[in-house]
N, C-alpha and C positions, 0 to 999 in steps of 0.2 A: 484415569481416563483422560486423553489429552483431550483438546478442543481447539477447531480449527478457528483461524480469523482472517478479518478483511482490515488489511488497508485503504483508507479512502480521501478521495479531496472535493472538497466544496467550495463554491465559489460564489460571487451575485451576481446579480442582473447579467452585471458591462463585463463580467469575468477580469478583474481585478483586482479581486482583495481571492488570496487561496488560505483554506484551512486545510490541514493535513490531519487524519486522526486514524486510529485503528478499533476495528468494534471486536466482538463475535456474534451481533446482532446489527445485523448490517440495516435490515431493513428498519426497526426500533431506532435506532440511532439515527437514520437520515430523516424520519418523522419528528423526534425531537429537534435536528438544527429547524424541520422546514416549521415547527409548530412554535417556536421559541420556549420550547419547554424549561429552558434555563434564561430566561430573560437578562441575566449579567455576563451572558458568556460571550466567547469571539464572535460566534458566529450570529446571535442575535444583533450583538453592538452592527456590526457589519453588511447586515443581512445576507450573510452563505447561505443560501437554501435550495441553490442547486450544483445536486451531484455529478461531477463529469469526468469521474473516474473511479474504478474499485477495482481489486484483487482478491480471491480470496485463497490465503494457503490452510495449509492443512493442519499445521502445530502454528498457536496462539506466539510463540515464540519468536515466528520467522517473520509476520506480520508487521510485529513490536519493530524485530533492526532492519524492515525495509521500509517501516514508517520514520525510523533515525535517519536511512537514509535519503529518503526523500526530504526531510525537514531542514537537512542538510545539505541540501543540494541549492544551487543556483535557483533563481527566477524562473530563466529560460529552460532547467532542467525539469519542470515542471508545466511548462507548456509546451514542452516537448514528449514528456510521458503523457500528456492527454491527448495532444494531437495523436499518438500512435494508435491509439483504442478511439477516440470520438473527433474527429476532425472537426466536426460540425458544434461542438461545445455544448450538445443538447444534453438535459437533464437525463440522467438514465435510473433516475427513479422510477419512473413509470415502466421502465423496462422489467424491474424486478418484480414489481406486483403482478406481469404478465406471464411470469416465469413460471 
């Protein structure tokens, strides 16, 4: 059985520090960066605990080499895929628990 997944990016406060990660538990996963559940990880060091970006495709696969290619990409290629879905740089975690 395949399993679909999300690409995602997290950010702090001033939105410049970005973490790039892919889940298939999108919503679990953005509770641990906001809870520090890994207290030595990037995004605790850094405090990313808000989500200003997600996809989710369908095969765990496609996620994986569009999270290579986002992690590969430029600076600005990444505040430019945010700006196209959140201009506003708001958290859209609250979004999902509305869902």
């Amino acid at each position: 059985m395949q399993r679909g997944g999300c690409v995602y990016i997290m950010t702090n406060k001033q939105n410049v520090v970005f973490y790039t990660g892919v889940t298939s538990d999108l919503m679990g996963r953005v509770w641990d960066h906001k809870n520090k559940t890994y207290p030595d990880s990037f995004t605790s060091r850094y405090n990313c605990h808000k989500l200003v970006y997600h996809y989710f495709y369908s095969h765990i696969e496609e996620a994986i080499a569009a999270e290579k290619l986002i992690k590969g990409g430029s600076r600005q290629s990444k505040i430019d895929l945010v700006n196209s879905i959140n201009p506003g740089w708001n958290d859209l975690y609250n979004d999902l628990l509305n869902e």
